[in-house]
C-alpha positions as CSV (number, residue, x, y, z in Angstrom):
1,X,96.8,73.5,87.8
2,X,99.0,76.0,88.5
3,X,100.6,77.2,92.1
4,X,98.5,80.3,91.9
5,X,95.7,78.2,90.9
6,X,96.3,75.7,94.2
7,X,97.1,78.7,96.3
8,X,93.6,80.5,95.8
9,X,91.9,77.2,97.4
10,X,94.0,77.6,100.6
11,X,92.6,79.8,103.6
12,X,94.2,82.6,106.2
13,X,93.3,83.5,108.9
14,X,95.7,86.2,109.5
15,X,96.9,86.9,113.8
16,X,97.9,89.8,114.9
17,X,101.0,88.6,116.1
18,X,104.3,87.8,113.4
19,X,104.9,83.8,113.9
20,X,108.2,84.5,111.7
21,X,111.5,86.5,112.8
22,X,114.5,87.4,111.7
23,X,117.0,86.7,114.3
24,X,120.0,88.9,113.9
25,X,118.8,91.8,111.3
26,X,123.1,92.2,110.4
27,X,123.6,88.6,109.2
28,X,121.3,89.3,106.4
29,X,123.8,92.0,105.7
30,X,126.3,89.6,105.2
31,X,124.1,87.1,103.0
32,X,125.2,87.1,99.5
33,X,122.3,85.1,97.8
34,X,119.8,86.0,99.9
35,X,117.9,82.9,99.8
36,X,115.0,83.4,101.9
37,X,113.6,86.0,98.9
38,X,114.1,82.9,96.1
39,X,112.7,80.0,97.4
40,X,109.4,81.2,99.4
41,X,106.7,80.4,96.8
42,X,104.6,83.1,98.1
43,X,106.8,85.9,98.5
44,X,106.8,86.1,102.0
45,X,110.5,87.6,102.5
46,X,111.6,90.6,100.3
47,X,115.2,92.5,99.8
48,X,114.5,96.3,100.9
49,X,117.9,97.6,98.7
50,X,117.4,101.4,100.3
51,X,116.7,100.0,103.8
52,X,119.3,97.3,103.3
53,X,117.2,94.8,105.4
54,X,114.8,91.9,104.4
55,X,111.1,92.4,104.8
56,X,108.9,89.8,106.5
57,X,105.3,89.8,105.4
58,X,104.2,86.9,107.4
59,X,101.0,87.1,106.8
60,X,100.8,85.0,103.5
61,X,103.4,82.1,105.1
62,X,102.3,79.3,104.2
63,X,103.9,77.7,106.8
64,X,106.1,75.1,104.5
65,X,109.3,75.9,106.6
66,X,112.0,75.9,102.9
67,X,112.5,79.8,104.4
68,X,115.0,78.1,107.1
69,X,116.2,75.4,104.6
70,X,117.2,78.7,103.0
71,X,118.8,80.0,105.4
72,X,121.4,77.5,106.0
73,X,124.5,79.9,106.5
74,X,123.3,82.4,109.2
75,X,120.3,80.0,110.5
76,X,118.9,83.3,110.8
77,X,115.0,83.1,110.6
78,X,113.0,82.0,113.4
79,X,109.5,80.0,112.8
80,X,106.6,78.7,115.4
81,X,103.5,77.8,113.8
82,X,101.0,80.5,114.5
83,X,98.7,80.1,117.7
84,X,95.5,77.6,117.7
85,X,93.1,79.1,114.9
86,X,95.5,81.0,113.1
87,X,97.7,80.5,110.0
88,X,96.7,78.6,106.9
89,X,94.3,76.0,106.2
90,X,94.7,74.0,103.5
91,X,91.3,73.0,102.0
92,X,92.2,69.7,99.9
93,X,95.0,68.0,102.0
């Protein structure tokens, strides 16, 4: 099956509030790689070239935590699990 495949099966419920930040918008400035934007498997971060800033669409996190693996040079993304009710729920396991 494939991770689009396994990712259909999974449910949101999508708060209003962001459960992921970026601490210090500048030190993604200094990021070469930009790793955040390579390993989330769901796209979550994205490289803005004309804004020069990364983009946080939190609401398809699927919570897996390899964005602050990522980010091992700045330590520069913030993650709480969303409040009680929110976030993803995973339907097989």
């Amino acid at each position: 099956m494939r991770l689009e495949d396994k990712l259909f099966l999974d449910k949101y419920r999508v708060d209003s509030e962001s459960h992921l930040k970026i601490k210090n918008p500048e030190a993604c400035l200094k990021c070469k790689e930009k790793q955040c934007t390579l390993v989330c498997p769901v796209g979550v971060y994205k490289w803005d070239s004309d804004e020069k800033k990364i983009i946080v669409g939190w609401e398809n996190c699927i919570e897996m935590g390899a964005c602050m693996v990522a980010c091992n040079e700045f330590d520069n993304i913030d993650m709480i699990y969303p409040r009680g009710g929110y976030g993803i729920s995973y339907k097989y396991g």
